[in-house]
N, C-alpha and C positions, 0 to 999 in steps of 0.2 A: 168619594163622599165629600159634600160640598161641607167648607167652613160656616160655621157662621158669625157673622158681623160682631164686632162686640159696640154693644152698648153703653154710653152714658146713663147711668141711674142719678138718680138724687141720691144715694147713700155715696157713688163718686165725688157730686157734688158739693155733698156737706164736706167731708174729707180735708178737699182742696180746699173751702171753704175755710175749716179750722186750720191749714198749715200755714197757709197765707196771711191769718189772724196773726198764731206765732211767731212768725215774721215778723210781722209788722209790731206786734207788743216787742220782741227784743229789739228793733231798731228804733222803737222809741225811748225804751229803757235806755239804751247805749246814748244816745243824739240827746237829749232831751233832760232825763232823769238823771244822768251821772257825768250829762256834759261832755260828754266824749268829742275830740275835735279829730276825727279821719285827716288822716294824712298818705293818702292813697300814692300820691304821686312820688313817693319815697321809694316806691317797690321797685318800678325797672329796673333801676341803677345799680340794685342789686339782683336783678338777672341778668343785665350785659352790659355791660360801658366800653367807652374809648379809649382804647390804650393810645396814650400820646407818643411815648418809647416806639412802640414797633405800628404805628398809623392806622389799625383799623379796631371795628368793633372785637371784645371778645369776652366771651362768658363770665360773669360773677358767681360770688360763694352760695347763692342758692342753686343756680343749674349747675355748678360743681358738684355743692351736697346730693342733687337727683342722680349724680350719673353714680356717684361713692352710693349709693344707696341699691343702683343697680346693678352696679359690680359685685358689692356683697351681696345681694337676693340671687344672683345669676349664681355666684360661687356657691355660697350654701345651699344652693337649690340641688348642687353636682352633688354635693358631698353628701348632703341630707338623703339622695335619692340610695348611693352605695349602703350608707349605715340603714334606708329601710329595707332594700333590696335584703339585705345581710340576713339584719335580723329578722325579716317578715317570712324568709326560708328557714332558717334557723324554728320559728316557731311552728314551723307544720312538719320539720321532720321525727322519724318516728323515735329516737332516744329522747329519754328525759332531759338529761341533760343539757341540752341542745336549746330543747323548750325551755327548761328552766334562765337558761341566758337571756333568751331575748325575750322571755316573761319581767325578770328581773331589772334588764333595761327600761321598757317599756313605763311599768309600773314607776321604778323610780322617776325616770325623766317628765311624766306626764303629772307626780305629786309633786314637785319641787319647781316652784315659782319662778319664770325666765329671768328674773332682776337676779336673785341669788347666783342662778346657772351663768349669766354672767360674770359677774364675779368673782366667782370659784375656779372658772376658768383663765379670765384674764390675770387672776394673778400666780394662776399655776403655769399655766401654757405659755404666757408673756414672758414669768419670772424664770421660771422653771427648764420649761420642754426648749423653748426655741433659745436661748439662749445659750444651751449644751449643744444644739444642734446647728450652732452658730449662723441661723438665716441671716439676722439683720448683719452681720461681720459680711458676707458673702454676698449681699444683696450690695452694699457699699465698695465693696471692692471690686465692682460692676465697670463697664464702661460705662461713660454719657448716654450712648446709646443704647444700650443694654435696659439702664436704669429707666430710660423715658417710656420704652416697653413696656416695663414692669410697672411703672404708675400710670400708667395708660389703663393695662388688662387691672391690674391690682393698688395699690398708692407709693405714696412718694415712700423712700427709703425710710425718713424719720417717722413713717407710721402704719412701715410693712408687718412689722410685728404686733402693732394693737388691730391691724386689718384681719391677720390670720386669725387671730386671737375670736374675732368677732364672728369670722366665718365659722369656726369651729362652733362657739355656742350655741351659735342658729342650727346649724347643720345637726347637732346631737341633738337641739328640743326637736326641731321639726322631725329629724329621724325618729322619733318616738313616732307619731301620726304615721310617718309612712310606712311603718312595721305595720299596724294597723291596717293597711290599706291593701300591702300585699297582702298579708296574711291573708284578710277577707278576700280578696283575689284569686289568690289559689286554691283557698276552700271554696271559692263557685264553684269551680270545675267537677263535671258530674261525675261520682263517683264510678261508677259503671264504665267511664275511661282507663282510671285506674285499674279496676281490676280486669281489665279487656289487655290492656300494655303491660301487665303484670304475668298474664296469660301467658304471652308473648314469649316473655320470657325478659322483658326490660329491666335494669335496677330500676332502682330508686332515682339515681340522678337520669338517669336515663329517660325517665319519665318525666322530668321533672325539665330536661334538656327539650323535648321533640314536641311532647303531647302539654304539658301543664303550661310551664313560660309563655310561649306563645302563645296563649288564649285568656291567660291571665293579664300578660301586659297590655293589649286591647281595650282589658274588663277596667282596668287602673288607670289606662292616661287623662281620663278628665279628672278624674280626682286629684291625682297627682296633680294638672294642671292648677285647680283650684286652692292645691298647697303652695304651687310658686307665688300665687296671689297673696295669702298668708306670709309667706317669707318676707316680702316687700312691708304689710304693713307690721312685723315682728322686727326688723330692722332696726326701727327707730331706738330698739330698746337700749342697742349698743355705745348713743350719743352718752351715755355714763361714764365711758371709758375712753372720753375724747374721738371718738371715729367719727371725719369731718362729714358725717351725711348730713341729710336734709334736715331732720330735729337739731341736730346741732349747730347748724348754721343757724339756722329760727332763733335758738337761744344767744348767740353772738351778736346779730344782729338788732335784736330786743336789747341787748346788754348796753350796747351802741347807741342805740335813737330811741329808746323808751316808747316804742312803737308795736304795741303789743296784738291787738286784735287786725289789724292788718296783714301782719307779719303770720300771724297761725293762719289763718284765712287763706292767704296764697299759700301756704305748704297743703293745709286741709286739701285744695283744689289741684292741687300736682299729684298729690298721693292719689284723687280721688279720679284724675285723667288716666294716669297709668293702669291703675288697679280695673278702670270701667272698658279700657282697648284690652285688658289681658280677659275678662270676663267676657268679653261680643269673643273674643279668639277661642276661648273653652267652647261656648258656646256653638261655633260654628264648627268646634273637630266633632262638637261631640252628637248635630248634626251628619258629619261627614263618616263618623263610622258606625252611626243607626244605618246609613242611605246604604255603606257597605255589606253590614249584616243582612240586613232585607234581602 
């Protein structure tokens, strides 16, 4: 069945017509109306200069901030996946009880505002958990080489424990969503499987091992996919609690050269590069396992 062409209409062209307007009224608002003097050429220096010390170029505290931003989206993306995997099973087996847990998670983590949920955690899990569990003691007690490891995959010593800290909080909201996700997941699976493998004579996990999982994680990885996207822009939330990502750097740097719409601008547009190649990528699995099902 042949495509067809898409069209330019005039309700396209009105469209583009008023976004271009918008445009153009806020850069004259900003230039004109409130005097704004652009100072564009401030920005590189702060994504790579010349180190004189060791002779060549190398990164600055905004592509620092990007990569602390995808380290923590990557981390909380593992963790977040276990706590949905957990409780999106929890919520379809057959005791109450069970359900009731990851009912109970669910609800809570999705009514309670991520700024708080930070919060709550950094200064529990910061003050509290890791500090009895002596990470930052052991992390320091590290060799040279050990330590460059570990702020390479994770950050530097003096900020392994507000990094976990920050992992954990994303990884509990977003695990909320991904409860969600499985859960709907494995309720697709047609009933009439179940009670065929039931037949059988399968348990529960059994079923749940051969015939359910496997068809379920299939039905979940673009969703899923489109949560690691949310992770990245949920990130930002953590520059509260000092974690050198990307908004935080913004705000340093601001703090620095009183360089304010240029400075969000370029982050706007890093968040907006990464977040747009992680979306053509969904897009193309989620192509790649229509083409397999067919």
């Amino acid at each position: 069945m042949r495509r067809k062409k898409a069209k330019i209409t005039i309700l396209d062209i009105t469209v583009m017509m008023i976004i271009l307007a918008l445009i153009g009224f806020i850069v004259y608002r900003l230039t004109i109306k409130l005097n704004y003097q652009w100072n564009w050429g401030i920005i590189p220096q702060y994504m790579i200069r010349y180190d004189q010390e060791q002779g060549r170029w190398i990164i600055n505290i905004l592509v620092e901030g990007l990569l602390t931003t995808l380290r923590l989206s990557v981390w909380a993306t593992v963790l977040a996946a276990v706590f949905g995997a957990v409780m999106g099973i929890l919520r379809t087996t057959p005791r109450l009880f069970n359900r009731l847990v990851g009912g109970a998670y669910v609800e809570l983590i999705r009514n309670i505002p991520p700024l708080v949920l930070v919060f709550i955690f950094y200064f529990f899990v910061s003050d509290q958990i890791l500090p009895l569990l002596g990470v930052e003691d052991f992390v320091r007690s590290r060799s040279s080489a050990t330590q460059s490891v570990l702020a390479f995959f994770f950050a530097t010593p003096s900020l392994f424990t507000a990094f976990l800290s920050g992992v954990v909080t994303i990884a509990v909201f977003q695990g909320a969503y991904i409860t969600e996700i499985v859960r709907a997941g494995i309720q697709s699976i047609e009933r009439g499987q179940l009670e065929a493998s039931y037949a059988l004579g399968l348990s529960w996990w059994q079923q749940m091992r051969w015939i359910v999982l496997p068809q379920a994680t299939r039905r979940v990885l673009p969703p899923l996919a489109n949560e690691f996207i949310n992770t990245i822009k949920y990130s930002a939330i953590v520059s509260v609690i000092s974690i050198q990502e990307l908004t935080f750097q913004g705000f340093q740097i601001m703090a620095a050269t009183y360089v304010t719409i240029e400075v969000w601008l370029t982050i706007t547009m890093m968040y907006l590069v990464i977040c747009l190649i992680l979306s053509i990528g969904v897009q193309q699995l989620e192509k790649h396992m229509a083409r397999s099902e067919a």
